[in-house]
C-alpha positions as CSV (number, residue, x, y, z in Angstrom):
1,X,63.4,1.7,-14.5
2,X,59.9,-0.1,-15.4
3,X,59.7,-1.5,-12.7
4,X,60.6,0.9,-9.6
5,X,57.9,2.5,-11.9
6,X,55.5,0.4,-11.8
7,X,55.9,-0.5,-8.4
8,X,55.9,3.1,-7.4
9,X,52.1,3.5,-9.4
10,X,51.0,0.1,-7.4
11,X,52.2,2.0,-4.4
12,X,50.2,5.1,-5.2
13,X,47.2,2.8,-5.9
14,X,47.1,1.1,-2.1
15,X,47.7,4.1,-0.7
16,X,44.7,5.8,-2.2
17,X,42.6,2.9,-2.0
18,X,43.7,3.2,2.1
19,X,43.1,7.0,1.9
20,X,39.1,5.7,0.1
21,X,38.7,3.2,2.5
22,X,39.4,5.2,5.9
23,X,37.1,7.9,4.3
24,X,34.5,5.2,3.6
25,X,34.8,3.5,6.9
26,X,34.7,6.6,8.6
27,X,31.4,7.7,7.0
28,X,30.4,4.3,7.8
29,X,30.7,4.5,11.2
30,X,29.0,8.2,11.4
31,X,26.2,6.8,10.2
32,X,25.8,3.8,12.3
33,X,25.8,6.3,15.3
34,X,22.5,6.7,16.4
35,X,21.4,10.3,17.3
36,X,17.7,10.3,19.1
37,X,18.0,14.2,19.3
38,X,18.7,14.9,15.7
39,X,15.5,13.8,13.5
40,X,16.6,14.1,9.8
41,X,14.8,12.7,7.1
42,X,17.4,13.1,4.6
43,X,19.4,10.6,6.3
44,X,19.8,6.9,4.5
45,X,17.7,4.4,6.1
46,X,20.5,1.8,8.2
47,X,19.9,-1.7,7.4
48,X,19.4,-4.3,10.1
49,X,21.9,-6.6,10.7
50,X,22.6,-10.2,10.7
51,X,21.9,-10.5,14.5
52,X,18.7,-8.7,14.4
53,X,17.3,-10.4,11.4
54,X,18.2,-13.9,13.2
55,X,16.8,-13.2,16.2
56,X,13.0,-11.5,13.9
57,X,13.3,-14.5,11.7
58,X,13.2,-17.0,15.3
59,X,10.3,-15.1,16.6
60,X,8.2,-14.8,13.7
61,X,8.7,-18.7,13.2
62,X,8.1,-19.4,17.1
63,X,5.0,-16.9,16.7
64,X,3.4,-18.7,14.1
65,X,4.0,-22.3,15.5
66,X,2.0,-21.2,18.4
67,X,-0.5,-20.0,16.2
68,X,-0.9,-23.0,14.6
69,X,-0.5,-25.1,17.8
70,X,-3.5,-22.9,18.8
71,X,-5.7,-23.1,15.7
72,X,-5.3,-27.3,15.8
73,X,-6.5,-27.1,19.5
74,X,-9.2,-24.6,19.5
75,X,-10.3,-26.9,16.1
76,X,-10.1,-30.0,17.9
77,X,-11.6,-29.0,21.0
78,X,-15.2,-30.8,21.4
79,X,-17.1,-28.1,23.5
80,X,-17.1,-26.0,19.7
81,X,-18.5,-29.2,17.5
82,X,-21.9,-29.1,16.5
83,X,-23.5,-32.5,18.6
């Protein structure tokens, strides 16, 4: 009898952790819906994601190597030296 009961309250358990999740994924998804009509500032903020920050993080490192590629040749270039 233990054990039907036990496996009966681990039964209960997964099924209200489905019923938490599917509310929780559900929610999830609402909010990853983007609604250009609505403007609410109570809303929580969404957080970028891995492909976004991956594709920021390339630019910003491409964007400075050009910077620096430009600094070294505007540096270097002899029209700008004091002779």
């Amino acid at each position: 009898i233990a054990r039907s009961n036990t496996y009966s309250d681990s039964v209960t358990v997964v099924s209200r952790y489905k019923i938490q999740r599917e509310r929780e994924l559900s929610s999830l998804l609402r909010l990853r819906r983007r609604q250009p009509d609505r403007c609410n500032k109570s809303q929580p903020h969404i957080m970028i994601d891995d492909q976004d920050l991956g594709f920021f993080a390339n630019f910003l490192g491409v964007f400075i190597f050009v910077l620096v590629i430009a600094y070294h040749y505007v540096v270097a270039d002899p029209k700008y030296e004091g002779n």
